[in-house]
MISE-642726 format. One line per 3 residues: their letters; for each residue x, y, z of N, C-alpha, C. Coordinates in steps of 0.2 Angstrom, whole numbers, m for minus. Each point is the difference from the previous one (the first is absolute). Layout:
# MISE-642726
A	X/Y/Z/X/Y/Z/X/Y/Z  ... $
END
This chain:
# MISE-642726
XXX	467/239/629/m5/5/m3/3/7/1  m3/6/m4/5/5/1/m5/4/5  5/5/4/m2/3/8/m5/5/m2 $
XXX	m6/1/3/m2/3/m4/1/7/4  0/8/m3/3/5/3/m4/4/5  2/0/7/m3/3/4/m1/7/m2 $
XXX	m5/4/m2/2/7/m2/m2/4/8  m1/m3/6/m1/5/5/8/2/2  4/m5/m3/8/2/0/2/1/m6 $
XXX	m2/3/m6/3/2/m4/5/7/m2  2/1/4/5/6/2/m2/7/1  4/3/1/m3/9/1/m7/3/m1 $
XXX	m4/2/2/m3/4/m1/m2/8/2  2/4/m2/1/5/0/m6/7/m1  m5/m3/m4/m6/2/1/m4/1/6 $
XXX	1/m7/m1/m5/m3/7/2/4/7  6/1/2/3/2/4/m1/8/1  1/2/m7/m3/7/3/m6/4/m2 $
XXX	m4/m6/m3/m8/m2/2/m1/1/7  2/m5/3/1/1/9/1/6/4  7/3/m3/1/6/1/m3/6/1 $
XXX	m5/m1/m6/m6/7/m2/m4/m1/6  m1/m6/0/m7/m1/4/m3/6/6  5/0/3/m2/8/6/m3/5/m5 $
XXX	4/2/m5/m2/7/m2/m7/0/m4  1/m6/m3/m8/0/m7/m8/m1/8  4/m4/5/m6/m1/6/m2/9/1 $
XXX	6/3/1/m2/6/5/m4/6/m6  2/m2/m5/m2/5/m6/m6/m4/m6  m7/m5/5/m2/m4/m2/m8/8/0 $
XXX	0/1/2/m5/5/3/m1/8/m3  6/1/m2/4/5/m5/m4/m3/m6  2/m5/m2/m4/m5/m8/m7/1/m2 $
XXX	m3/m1/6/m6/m2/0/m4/7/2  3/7/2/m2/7/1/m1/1/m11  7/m2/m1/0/4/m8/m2/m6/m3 $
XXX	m2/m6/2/0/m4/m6/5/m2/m4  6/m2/2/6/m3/m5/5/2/6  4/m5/0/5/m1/2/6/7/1 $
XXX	3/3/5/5/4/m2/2/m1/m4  3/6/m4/4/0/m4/8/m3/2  1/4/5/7/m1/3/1/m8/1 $
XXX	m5/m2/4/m1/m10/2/1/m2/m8  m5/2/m5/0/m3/m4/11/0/m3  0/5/m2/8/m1/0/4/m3/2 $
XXX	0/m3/6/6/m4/6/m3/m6/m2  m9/m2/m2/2/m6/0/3/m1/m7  0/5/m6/4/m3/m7/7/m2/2 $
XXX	1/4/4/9/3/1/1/m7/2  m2/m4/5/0/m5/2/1/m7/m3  m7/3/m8/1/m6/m3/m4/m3/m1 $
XXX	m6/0/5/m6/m4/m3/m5/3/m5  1/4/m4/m2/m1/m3/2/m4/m8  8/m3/2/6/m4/m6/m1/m7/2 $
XXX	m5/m3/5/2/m6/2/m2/m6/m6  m5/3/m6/0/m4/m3/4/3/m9  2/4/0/3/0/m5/8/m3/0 $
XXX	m2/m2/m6/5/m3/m5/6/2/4  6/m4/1/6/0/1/5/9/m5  m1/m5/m6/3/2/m5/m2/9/m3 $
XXX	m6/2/4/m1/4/2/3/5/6  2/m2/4/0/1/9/m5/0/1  m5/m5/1/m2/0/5/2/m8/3 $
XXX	m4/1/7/4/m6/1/m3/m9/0  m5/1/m2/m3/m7/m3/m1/m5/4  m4/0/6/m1/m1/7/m4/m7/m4 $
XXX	1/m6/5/m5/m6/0/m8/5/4  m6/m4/m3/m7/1/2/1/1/7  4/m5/5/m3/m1/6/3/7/3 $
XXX	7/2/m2/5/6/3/m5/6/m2  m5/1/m8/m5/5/0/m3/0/5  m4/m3/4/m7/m2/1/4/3/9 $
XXX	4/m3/0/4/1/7/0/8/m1  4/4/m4/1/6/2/m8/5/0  m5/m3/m5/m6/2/m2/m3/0/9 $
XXX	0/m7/2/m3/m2/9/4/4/3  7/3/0/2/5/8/m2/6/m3  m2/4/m5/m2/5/0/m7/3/2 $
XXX	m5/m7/m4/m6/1/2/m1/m1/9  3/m5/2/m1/1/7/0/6/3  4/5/m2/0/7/3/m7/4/m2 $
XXX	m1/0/m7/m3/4/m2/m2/m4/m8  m7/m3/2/m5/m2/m6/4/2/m9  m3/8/2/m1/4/m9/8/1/m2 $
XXX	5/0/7/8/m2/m2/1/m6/m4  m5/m6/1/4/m5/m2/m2/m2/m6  m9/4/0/0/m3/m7/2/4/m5 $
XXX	3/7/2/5/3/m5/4/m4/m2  6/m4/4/4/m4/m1/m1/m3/m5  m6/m5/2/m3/m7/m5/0/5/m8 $
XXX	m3/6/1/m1/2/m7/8/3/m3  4/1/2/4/5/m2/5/m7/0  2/m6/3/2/m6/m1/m2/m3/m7 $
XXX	m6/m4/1/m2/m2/m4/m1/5/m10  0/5/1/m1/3/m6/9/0/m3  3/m2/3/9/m1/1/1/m4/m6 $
XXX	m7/m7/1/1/m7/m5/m1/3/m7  m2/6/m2/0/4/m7/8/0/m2  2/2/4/7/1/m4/3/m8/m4 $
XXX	m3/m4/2/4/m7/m3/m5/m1/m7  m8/5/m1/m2/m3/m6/1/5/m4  4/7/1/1/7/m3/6/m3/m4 $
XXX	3/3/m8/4/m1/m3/5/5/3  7/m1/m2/6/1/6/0/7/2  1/3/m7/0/6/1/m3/3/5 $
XXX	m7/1/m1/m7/3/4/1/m4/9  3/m8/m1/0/0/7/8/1/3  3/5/m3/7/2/3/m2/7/2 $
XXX	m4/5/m5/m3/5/1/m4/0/4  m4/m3/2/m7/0/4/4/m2/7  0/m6/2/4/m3/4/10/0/5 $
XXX	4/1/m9/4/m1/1/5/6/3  m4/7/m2/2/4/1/1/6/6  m6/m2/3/0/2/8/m2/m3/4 $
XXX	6/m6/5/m3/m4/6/m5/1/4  m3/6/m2/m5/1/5/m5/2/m3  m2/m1/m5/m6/m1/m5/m7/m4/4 $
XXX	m6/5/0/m4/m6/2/m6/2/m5  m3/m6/m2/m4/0/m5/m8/m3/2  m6/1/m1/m5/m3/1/m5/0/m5 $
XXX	m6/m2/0/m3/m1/m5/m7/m3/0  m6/m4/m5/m6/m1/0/3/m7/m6  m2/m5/1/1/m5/m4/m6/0/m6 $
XXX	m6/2/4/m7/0/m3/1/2/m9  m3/m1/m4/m1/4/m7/m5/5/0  0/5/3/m1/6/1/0/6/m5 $
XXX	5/m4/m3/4/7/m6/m2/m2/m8  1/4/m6/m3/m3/m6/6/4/m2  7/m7/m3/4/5/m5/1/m1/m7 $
XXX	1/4/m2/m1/2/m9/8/m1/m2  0/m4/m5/8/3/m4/2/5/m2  4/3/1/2/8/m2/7/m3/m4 $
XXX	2/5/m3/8/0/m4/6/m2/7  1/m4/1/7/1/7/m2/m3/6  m8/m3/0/m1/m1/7/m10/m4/m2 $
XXX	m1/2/6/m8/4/3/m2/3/1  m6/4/m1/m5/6/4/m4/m5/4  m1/2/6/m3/m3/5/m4/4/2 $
XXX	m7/m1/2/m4/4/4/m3/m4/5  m2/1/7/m4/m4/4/m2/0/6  m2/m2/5/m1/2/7/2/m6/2 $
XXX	2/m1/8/0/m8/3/2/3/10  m3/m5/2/m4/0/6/7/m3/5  0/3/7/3/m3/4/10/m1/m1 $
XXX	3/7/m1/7/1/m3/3/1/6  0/m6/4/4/m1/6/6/4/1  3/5/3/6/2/1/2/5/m6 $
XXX	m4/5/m3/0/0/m8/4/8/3  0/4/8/3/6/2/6/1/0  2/m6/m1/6/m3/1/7/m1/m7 $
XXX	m4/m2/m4/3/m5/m4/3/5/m5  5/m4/m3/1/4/m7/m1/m2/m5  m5/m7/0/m1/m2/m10/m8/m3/4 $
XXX	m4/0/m3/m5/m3/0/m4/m1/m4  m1/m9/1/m4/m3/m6/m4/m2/1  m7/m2/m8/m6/1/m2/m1/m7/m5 $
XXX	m3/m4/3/m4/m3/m5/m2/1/m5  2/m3/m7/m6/5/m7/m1/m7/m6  m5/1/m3/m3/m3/m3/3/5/m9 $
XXX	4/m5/m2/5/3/m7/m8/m1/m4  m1/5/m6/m5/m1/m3/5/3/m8  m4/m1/m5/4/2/m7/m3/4/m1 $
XXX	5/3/m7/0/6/m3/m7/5/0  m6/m5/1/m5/5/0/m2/1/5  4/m2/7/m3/3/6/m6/m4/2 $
XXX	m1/m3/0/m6/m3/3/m1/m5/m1  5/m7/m5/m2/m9/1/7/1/3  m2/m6/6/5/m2/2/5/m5/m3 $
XXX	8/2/2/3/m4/m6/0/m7/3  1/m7/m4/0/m5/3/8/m2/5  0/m3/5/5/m2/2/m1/m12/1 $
XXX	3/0/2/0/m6/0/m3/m6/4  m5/5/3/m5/m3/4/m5/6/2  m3/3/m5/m3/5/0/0/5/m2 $
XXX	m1/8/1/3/7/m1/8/m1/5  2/6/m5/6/m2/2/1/7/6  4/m4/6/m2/6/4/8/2/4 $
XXX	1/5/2/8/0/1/0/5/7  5/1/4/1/5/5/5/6/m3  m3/5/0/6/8/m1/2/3/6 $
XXX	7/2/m2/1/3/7/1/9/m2  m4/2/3/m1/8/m1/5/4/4  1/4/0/4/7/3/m6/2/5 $
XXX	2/3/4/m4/4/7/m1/6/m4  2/2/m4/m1/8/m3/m8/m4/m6  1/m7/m1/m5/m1/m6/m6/m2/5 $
XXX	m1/0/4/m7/0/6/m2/1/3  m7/2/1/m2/3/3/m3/m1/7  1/0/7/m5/m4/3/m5/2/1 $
XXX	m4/m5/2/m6/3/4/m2/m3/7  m3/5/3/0/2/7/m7/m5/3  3/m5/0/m5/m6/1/m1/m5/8 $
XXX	4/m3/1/3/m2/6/m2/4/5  m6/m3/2/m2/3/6/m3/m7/5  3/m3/6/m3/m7/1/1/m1/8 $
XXX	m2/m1/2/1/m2/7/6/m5/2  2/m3/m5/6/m8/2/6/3/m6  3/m1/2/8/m2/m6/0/10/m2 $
XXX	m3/6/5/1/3/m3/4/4/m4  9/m1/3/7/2/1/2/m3/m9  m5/m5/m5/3/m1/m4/1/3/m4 $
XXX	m6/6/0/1/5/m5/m3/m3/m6  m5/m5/m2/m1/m1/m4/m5/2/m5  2/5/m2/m4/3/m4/m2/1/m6 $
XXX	m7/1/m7/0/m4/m7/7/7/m2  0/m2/m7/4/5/m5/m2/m3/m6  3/5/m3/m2/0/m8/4/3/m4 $
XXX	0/m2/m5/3/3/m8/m2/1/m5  3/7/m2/m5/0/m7/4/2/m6  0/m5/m4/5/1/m6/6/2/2 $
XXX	4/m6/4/6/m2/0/2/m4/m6  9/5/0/2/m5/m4/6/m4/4  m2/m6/m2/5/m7/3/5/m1/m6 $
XXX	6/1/1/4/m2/m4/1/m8/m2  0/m4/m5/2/m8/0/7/m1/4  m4/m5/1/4/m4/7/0/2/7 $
XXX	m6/6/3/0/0/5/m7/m1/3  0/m6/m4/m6/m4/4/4/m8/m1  m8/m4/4/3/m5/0/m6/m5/0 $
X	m3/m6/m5/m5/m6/0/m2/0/5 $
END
């Protein structure tokens, strides 16, 4: 029968490692977080620099395309330092899994082009976007934009509706609903995030209003 693959020895891990690394500084600057509500800026940095924020993007991209269990692992030593550190991680990680359903281009630019891109977002349908000539107009609000002080693309849930704005278009298990990834200059935040627990995430709503999304940088 064929061996089956121990992945707790599956080679290098490099993330993980200086996952470990940060841990002193994200601990001592946990306190800093939770005074401004969002994670240092600076922290926020070293950990892209680091890499966790590529652990789940596409190879073929750079990032480095980490098994679940090596996510989950760099996600637990950060949160052990610091809670709202770690679920920036999980956020700024996982929104990484967009560059594999982005067409190339959009995820070369988005993703491909600066290893230290961190990106977050709201999965919900929160947003209503219109066909325009080239793209979308988006408008919308959405709740809870974990790590959004941070980021430099941030995506929004939208419910695609047709030409007159108002019937939703069909998709293939309902209205057809898609995620856009917007520019930090196309959003607004609002100053929301005010909580006793997880304060350091910074997760505050935002909105847009008649944004336009160019075709292809969104994604089903």
């Amino acid at each position: 029968p064929r061996r089956r693959r121990d992945l707790r020895d599956a080679g290098p891990r490099p993330e993980l490692e200086a996952a470990r690394g940060l841990a002193d500084l994200v601990a001592e600057r946990a306190g800093e977080g939770d005074v401004a509500r969002a994670i240092p800026r600076d922290v926020a940095r070293r950990l892209a620099e680091a890499g966790l924020f590529r652990v789940c993007v596409p190879a073929r991209y750079g990032g480095s395309e980490r098994h679940v269990r090596d996510v989950v692992r760099v996600i637990e030593e950060i949160g052990r330092a610091d809670g709202s550190a770690g679920w920036c991680v999980m956020i700024g990680a996982t929104t990484g899994l967009l560059a594999g359903s982005l067409p190339e281009d959009w995820a070369r630019k988005i993703y491909g082009s600066d290893r230290d891109v961190a990106t977050c977002g709201v999965v919900r349908a929160g947003g209503v976007a219109r066909p325009v000539a080239g793209g979308h107009s988006v408008s919308g609000r959405w709740p809870f934009a974990s790590g959004i002080s941070h980021s430099d693309w941030v995506v929004g849930g939208c419910t695609v509706v047709g030409a007159d704005g108002e019937t939703a278009a069909p998709g293939p298990h309902g209205p057809e609903t898609r995620l856009f990834f917007f520019e930090p200059t196309q959003v607004r935040v609002l100053d929301t995030w005010r909580t006793s627990g997880l304060r350091g995430t910074g997760s505050h709503d935002f909105e847009v209003s008649d944004a336009f999304v160019p075709d292809g940088r969104s994604v089903v």
